[in-house]
VOMAR-141858 format. One record per residue: x, y, z of N, C-alpha, C, O in turn; residue in one letter. Coordinates in steps of 0.1 Angstrom, whole numbers, padded with zeros to 4 digits, always signed. Layout:
<sites>
XYZXYZXYZXYZA...
</sites>
This chain:
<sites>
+0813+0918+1006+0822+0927+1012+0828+0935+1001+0836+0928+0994X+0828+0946+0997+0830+0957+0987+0849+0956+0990+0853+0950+1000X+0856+0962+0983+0870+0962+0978+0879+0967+0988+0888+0961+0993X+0874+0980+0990+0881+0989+1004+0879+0981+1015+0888+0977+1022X+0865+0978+1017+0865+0973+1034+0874+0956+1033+0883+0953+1041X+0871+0949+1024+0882+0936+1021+0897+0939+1027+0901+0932+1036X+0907+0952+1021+0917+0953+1015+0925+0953+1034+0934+0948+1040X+0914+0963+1037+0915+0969+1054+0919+0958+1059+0930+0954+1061X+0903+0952+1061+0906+0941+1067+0916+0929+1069+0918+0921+1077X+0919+0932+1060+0928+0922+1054+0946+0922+1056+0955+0914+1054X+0944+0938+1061+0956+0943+1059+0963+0947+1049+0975+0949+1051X+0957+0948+1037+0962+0948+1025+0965+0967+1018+0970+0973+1008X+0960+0970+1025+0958+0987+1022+0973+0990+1030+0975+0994+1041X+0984+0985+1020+0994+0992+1022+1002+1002+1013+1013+1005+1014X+0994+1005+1005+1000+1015+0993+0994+1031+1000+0983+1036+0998X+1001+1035+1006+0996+1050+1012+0992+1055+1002+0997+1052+0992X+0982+1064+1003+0973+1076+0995+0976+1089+1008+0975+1090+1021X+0981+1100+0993+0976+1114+1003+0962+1119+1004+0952+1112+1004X+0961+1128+1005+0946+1134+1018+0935+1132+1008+0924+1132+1012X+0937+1132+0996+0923+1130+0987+0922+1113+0983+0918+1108+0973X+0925+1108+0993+0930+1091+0989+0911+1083+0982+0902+1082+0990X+0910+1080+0973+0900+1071+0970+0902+1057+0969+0913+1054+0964X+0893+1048+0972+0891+1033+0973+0885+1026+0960+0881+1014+0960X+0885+1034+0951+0882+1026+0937+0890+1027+0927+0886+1033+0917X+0900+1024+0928+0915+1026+0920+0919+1010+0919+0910+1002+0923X+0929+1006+0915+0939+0996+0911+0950+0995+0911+0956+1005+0911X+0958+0982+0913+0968+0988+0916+0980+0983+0900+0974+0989+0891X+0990+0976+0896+0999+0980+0891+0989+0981+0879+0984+0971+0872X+0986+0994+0876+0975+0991+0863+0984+0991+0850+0994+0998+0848X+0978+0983+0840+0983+0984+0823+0997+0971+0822+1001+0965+0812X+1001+0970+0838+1010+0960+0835+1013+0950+0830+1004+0945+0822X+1025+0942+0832+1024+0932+0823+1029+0918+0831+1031+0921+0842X+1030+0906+0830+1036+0892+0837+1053+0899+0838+1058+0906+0830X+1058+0895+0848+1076+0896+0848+1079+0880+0843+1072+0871+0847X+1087+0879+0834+1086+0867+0827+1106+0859+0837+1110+0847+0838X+1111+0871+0840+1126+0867+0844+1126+0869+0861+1119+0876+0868X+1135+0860+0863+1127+0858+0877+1142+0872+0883+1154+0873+0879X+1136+0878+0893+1142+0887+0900+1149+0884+0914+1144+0889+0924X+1159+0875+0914+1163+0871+0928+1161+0881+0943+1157+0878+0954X+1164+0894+0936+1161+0900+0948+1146+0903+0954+1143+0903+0965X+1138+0905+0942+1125+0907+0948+1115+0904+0958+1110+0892+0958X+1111+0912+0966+1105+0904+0982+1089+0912+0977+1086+0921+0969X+1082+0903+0985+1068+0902+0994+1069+0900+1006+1071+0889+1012X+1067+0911+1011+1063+0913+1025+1049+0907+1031+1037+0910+1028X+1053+0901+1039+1035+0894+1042+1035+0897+1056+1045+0899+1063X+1021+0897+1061+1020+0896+1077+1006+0886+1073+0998+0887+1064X+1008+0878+1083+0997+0864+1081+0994+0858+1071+0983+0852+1069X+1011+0860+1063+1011+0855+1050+1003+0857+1038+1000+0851+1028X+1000+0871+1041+0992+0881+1032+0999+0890+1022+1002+0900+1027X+1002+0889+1012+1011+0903+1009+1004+0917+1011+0993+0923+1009X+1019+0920+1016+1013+0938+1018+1021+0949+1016+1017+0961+1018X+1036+0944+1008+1043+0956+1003+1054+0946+1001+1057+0937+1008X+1059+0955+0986+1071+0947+0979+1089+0954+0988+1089+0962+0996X+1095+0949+0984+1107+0952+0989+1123+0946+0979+1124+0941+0967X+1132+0948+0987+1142+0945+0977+1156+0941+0985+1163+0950+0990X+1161+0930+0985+1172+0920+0988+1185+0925+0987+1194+0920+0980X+1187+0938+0994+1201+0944+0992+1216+0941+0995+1227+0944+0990X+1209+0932+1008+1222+0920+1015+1217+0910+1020+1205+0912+1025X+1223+0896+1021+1215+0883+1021+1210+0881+1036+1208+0869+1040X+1207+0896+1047+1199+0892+1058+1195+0909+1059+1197+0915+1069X+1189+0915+1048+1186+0928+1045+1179+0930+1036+1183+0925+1026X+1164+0937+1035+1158+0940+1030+1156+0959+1031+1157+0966+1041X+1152+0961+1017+1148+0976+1017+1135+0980+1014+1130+0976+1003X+1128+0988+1022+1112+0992+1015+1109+1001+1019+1117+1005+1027X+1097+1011+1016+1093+1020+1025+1089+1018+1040+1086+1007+1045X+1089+1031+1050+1091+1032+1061+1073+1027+1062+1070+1017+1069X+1066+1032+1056+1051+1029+1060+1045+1016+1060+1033+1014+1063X+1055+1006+1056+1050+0992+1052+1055+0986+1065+1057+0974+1064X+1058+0991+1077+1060+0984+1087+1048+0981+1090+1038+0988+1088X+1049+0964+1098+1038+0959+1100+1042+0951+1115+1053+0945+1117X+1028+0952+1126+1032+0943+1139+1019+0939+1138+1010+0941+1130X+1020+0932+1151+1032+0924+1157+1042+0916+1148+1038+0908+1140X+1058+0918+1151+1070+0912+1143+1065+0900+1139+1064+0898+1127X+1063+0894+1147+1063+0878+1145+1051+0870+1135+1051+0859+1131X+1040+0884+1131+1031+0875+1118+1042+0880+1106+1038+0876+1095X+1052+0886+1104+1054+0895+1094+1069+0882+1091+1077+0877+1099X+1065+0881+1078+1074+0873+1071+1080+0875+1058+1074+0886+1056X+1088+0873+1045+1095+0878+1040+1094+0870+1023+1106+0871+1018X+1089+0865+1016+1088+0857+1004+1100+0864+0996+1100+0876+0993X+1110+0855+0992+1120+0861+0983+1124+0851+0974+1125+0839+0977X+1128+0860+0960+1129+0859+0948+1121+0847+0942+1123+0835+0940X+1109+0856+0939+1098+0847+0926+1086+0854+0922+1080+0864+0927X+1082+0847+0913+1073+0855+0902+1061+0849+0910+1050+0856+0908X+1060+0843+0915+1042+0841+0917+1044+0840+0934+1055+0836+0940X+1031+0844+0941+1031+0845+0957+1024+0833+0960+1022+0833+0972X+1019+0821+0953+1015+0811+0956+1027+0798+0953+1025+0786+0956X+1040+0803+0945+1046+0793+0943+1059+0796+0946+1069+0793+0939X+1060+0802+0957+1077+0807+0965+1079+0799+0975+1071+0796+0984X+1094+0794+0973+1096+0782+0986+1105+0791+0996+1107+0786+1007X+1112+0807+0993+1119+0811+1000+1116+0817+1011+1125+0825+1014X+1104+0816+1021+1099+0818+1029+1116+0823+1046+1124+0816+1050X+1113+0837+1049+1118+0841+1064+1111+0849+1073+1100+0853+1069X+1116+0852+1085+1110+0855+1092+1120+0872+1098+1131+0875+1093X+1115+0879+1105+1120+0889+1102+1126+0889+1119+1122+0882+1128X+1136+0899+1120+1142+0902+1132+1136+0917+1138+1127+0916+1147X+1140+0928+1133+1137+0943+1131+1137+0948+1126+1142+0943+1115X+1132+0962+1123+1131+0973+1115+1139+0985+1116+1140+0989+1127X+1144+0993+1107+1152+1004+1115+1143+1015+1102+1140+1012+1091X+1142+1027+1107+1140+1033+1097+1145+1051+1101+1149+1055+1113X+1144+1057+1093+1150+1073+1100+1141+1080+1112+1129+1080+1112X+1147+1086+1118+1140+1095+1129+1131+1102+1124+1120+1104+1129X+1135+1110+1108+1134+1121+1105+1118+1116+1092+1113+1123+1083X+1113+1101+1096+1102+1100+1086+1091+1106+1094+1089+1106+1106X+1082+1111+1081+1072+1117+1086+1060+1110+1075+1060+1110+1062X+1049+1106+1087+1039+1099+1078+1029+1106+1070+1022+1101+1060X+1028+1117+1075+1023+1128+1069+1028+1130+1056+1022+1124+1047X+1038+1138+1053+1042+1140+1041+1054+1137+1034+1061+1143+1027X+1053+1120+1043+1065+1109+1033+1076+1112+1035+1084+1105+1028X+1083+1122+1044+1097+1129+1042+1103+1112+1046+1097+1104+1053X+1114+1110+1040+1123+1099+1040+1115+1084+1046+1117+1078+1056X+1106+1082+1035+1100+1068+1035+1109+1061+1034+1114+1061+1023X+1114+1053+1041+1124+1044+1037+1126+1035+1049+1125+1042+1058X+1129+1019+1053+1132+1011+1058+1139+1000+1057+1137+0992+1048X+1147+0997+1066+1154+0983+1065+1147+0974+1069+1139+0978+1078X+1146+0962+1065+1143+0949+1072+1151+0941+1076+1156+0935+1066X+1156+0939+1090+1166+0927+1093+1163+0913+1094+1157+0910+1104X+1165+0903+1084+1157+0887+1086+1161+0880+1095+1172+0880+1101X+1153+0873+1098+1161+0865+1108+1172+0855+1109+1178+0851+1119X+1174+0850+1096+1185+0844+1093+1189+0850+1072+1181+0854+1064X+1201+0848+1072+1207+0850+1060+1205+0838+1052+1205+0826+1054X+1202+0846+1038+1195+0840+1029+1205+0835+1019+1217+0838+1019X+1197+0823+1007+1206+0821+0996+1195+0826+0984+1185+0820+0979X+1201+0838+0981+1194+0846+0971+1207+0856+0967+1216+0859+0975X+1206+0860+0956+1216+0871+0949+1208+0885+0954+1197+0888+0950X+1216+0894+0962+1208+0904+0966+1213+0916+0954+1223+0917+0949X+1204+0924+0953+1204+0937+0946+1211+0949+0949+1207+0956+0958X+1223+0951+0939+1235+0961+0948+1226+0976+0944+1220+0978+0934X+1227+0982+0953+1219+0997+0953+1234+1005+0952+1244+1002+0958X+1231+1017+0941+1240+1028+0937+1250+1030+0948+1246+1031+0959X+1262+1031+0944+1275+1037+0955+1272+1053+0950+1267+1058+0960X+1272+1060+0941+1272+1074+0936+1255+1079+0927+1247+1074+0919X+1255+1090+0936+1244+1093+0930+1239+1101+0920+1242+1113+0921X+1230+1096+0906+1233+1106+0898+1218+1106+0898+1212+1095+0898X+1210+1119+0898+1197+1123+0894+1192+1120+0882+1198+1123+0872X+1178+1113+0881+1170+1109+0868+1166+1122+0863+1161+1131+0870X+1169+1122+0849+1161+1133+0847+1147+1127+0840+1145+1116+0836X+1136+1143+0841+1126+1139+0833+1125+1135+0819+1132+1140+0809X+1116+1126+0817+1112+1122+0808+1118+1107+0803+1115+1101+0792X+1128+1103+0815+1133+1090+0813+1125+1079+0818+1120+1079+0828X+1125+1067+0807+1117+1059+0813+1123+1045+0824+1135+1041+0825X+1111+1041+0831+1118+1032+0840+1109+1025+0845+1098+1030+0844X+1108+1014+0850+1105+1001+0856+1100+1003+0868+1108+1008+0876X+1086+1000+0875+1087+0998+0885+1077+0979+0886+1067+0975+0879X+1083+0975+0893+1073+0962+0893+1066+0960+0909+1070+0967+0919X+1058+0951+0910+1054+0950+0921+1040+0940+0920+1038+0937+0908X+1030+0934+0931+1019+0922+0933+1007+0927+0937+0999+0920+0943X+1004+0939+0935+0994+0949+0934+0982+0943+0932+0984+0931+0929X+0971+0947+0933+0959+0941+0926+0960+0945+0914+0967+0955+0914X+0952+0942+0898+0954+0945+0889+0938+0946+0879+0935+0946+0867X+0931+0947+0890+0918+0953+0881+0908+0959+0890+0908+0955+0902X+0900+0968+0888+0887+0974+0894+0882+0965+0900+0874+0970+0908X+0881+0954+0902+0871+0948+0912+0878+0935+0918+0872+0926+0924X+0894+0935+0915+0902+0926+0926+0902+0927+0939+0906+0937+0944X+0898+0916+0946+0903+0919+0961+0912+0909+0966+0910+0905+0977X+0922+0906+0960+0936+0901+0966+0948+0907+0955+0946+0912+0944X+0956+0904+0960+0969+0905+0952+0971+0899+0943+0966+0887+0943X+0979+0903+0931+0981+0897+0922+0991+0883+0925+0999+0881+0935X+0987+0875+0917+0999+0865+0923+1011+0862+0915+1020+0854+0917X+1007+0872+0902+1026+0870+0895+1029+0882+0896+1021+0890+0896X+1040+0884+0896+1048+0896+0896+1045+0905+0881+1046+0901+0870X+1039+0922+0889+1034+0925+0876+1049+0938+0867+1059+0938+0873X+1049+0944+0858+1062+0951+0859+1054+0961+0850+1044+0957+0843X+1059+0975+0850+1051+0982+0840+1060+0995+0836+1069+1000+0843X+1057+0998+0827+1070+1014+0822+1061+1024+0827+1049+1025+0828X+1073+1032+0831+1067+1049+0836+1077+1056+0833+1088+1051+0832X+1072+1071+0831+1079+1080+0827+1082+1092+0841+1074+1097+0848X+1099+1093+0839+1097+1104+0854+1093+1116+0849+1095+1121+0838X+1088+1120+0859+1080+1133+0861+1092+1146+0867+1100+1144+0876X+1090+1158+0860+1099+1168+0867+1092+1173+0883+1081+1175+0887X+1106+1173+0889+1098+1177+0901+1089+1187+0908+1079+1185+0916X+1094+1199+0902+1090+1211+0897+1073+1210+0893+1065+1216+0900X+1071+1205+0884+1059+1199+0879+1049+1191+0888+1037+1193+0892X+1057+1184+0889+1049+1173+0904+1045+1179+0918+1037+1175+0927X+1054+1191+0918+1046+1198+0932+1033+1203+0931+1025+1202+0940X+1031+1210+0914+1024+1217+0906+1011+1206+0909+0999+1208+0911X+1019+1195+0908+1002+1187+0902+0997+1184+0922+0986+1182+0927X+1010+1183+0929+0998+1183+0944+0997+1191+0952+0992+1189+0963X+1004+1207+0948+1000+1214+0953+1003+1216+0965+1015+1215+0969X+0993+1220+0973+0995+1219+0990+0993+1208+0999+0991+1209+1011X+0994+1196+0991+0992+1181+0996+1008+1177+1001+1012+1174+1013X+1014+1177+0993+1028+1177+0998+1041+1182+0990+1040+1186+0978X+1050+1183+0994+1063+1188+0987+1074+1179+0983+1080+1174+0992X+1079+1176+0970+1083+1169+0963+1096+1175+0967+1099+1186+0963X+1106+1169+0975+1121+1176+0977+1128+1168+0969+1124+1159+0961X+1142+1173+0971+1152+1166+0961+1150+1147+0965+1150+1138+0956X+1150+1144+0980+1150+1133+0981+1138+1125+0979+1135+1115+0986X+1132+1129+0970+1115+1123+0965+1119+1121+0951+1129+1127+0947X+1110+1112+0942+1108+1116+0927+1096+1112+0923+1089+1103+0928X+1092+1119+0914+1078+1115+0905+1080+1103+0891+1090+1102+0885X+1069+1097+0890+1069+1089+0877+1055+1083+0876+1049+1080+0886X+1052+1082+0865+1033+1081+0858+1032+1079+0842+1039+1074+0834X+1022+1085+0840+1019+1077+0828+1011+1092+0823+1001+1094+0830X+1013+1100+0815+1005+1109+0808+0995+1108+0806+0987+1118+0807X+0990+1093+0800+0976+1090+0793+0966+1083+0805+0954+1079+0805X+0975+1084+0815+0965+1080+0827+0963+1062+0829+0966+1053+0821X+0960+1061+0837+0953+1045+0835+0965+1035+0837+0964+1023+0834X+0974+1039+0842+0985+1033+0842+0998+1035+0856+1007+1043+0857X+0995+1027+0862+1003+1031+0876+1007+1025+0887+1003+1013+0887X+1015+1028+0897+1012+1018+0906+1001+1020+0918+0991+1027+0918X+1003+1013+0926+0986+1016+0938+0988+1005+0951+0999+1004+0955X+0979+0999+0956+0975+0989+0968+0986+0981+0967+0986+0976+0955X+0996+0977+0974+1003+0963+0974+1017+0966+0969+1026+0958+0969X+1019+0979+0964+1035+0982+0955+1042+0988+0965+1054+0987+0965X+1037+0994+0972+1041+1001+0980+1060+0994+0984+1062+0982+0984X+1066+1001+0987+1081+0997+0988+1088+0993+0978+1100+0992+0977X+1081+0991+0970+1086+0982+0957+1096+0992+0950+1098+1003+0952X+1105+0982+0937+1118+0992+0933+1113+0998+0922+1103+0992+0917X+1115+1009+0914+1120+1016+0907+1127+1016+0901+1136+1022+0908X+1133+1013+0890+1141+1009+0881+1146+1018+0872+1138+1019+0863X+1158+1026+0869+1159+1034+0857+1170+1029+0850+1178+1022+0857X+1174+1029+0837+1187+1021+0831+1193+1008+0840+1205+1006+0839X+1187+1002+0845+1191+0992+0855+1196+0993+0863+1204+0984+0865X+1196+1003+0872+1199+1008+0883+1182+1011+0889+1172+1014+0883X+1187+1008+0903+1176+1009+0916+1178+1025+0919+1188+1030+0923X+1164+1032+0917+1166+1044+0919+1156+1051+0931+1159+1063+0935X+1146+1045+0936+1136+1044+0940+1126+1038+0945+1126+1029+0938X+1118+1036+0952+1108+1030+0960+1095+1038+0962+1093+1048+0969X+1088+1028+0954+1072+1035+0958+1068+1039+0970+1072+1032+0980X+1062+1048+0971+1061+1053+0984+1040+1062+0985+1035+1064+0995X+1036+1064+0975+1021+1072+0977+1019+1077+0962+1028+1077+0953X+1001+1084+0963+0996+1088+0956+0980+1087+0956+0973+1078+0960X+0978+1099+0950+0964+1102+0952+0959+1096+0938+0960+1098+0926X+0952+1087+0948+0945+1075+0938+0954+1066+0929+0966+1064+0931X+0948+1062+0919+0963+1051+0912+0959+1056+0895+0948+1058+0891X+0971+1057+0888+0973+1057+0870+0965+1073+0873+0955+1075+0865X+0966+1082+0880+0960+1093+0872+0974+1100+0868+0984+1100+0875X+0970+1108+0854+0978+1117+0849+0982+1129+0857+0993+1134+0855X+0975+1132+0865+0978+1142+0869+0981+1140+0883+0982+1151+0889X+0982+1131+0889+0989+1125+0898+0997+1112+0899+0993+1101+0902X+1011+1116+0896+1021+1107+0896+1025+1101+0905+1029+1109+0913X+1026+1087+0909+1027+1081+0918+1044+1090+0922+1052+1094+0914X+1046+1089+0937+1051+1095+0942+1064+1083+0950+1060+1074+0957X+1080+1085+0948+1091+1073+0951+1098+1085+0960+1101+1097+0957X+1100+1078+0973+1113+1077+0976+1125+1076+0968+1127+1066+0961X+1135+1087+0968+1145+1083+0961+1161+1087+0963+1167+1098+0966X+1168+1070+0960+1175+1067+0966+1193+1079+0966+1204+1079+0961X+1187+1087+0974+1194+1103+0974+1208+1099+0980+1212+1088+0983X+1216+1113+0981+1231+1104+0986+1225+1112+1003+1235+1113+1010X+1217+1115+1007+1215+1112+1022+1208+1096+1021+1216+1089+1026X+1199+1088+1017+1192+1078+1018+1200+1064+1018+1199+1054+1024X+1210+1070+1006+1223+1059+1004+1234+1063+1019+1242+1056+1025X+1231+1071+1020+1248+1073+1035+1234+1069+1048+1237+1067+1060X+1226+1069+1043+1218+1061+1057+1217+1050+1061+1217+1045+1072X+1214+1042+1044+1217+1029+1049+1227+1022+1052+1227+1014+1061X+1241+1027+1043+1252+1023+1045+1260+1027+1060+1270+1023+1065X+1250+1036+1065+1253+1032+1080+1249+1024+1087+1256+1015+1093X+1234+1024+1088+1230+1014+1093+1232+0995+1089+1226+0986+1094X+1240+0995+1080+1246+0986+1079+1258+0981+1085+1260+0970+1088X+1267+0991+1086+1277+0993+1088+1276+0994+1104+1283+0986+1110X+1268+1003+1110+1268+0998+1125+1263+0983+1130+1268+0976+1139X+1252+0979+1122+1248+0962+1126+1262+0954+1127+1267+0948+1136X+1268+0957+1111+1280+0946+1110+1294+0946+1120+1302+0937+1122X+1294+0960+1126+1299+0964+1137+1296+0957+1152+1304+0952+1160X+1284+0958+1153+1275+0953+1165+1280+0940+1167+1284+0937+1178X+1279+0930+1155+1282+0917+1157+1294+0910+1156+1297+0898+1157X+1302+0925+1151+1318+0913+1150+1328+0911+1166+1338+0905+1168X+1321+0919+1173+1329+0919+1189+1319+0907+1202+1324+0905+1213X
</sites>
């Protein structure tokens, strides 16, 4: 069984590609082992498969992209904080999903998702920005994620991979997709010049990292490590941040009467 039709099947073809999407790519390429363990960091599984990374914002909350929803609820479970997907004991199970009205799968507008767990965790969750200040180009940053990590893998990595990228101007990044899609304020670019290096299959939701701050979430890209297509982040904008903190804010509402 060849790589694509595996990944399908398998459910693993969670890293969106836009309209020129190819099946011979990789996914966190050039990366490296995460050697420090990340309490927040999640794997999303359905049938205990990984299929998109996420991030432990409050200890019965998770954040990822909107496209990494996966049904039926009940195969979809939640692996949190650890380096390897074969040796995590923090196993949950998930409640719902909420995500914006206003996502569009077409062209990514506000990729973004909560995950509600089914019960509250003991894990240190990851505080996302109260004030929002824009990355500029050319700053480097972090994205990690359990991607596949060579031309002819067909499962997920099973340690947590982490790799440097450089953001891309946005201006630029429309330049490089043209009429594929439109890079707005609430999106950002980040890639690798020399190519060969990026994220892909399995990162999808995963964080973005700039100065240690969470700025972003993988969200697409045409093909994986090309130069001239920068993988493409949701980014964590002050509409994205006043969205969650609503939808937070109405759950914790919901349940205190």
């Amino acid at each position: 069984m060849d790589v694509c039709r595996y990944l399908i099947v398998y459910h693993f073809l969670a890293f969106t590609f836009f309209k020129k999407a190819a099946c011979s790519e990789v996914s966190i390429i050039g990366g490296k082992d995460v050697k420090k363990l990340k309490p927040w960091m999640v794997s999303i599984q359905k049938d205990q498969i990984h299929v998109c990374g996420g991030i432990l914002i409050q200890n019965q909350w998770v954040l990822t992209a909107a496209h990494c929803e996966q049904n039926p609820i009940k195969s979809v479970t939640v692996l949190i904080g650890s380096l390897s997907l074969s040796k995590g004991s923090q196993r949950v199970g998930i409640l719902s999903y909420e995500k914006p009205k206003t996502f569009n799968t077409r062209n990514k507008q506000d990729d973004i998702m909560l995950i509600k767990l089914n019960k509250k965790v003991k894990a240190k969750p990851q505080k996302i920005p109260k004030k929002v200040k824009d990355v500029l180009p050319g700053t480097k940053c972090v994205v990690r994620g359990w991607g596949i990590t060579s031309f002819n893998a067909q499962e997920p990595s099973d340690k947590l991979q982490k790799l440097e990228v450089t953001v891309v101007d946005r201006d630029e990044c429309n330049r490089f997709y043209k009429n594929d899609l439109v890079i707005t304020k609430d999106m950002m670019c980040a890639g690798d010049e020399q190519g060969k290096r990026g994220a892909c299959w399995g990162d999808s939701g995963g964080p973005l990292e700039c100065k240690k701050n969470i700025v972003g979430l993988v969200s697409g890209s045409e093909g994986c490590g090309k130069p001239k297509k920068p993988t493409v982040y949701t980014f964590l904008s002050k509409r994205h941040i006043f969205w969650i903190n609503s939808i937070l804010k109405k759950q914790l509402n919901s349940t205190t009467f």
